[in-house]
N, C-alpha and C positions, 0 to 999 in steps of 0.2 A: 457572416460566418456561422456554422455549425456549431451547436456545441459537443463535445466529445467527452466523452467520459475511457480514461486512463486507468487500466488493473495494471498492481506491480505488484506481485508474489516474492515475496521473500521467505528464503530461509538460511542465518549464519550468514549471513551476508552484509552487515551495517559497513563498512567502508564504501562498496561498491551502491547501496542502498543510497549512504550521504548524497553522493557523486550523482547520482540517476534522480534524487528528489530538487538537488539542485539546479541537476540539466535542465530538467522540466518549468520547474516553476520560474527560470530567464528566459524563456523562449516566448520571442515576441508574438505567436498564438498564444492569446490569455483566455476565450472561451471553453475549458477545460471543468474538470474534476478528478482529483486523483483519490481512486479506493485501493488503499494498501492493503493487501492480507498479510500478514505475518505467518508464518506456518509453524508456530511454537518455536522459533529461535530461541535459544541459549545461551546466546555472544553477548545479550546487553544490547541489541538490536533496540527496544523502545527508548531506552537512555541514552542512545548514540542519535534517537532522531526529536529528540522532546522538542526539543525548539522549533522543526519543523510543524509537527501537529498544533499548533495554536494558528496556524494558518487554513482558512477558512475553505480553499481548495484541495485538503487532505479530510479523507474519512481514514482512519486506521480501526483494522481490524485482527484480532488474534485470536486465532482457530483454539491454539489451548496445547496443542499438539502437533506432528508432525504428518496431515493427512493424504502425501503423499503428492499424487502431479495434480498441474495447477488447475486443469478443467473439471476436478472434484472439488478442490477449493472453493471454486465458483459457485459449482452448485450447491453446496452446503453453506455457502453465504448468502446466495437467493435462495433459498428455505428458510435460513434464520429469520430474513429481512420482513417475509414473507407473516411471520408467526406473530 
């Protein structure tokens, strides 16, 4: 198997976030990584998923702010990673 590396952008979205980290991480492809961007939510977004990030297949990442669509995200996440 491959391994695959999984971007999930979020913003205001922790219910449907719960639901998408959980799809993920039962599915019987386990060669994975998921890098979460947060995009400065406001909902309580990181406290709705605490239990999830102690798992070893989550990086969670928060922009700070709201920077807009997600292929900028990226690329200001490969900048940061980069420094």
């Amino acid at each position: 198997m491959k391994h695959v590396g999984i971007v999930v952008v979020t913003f205001n979205r922790k219910e449907l976030l719960e639901e998408c980290l959980s799809n993920l991480l039962s599915s019987p492809y386990s060669d994975f990584h998921i890098y979460l961007i947060d995009n400065g939510s406001t909902d309580g977004t990181k406290k709705s998923i605490q239990d999830f990030l102690s798992n070893l297949k989550i990086s969670y990442f928060n922009t700070g702010k709201n920077l807009g669509g997600g292929c900028r995200r990226i690329q200001l996440w490969q900048e940061e990673s980069t420094r």
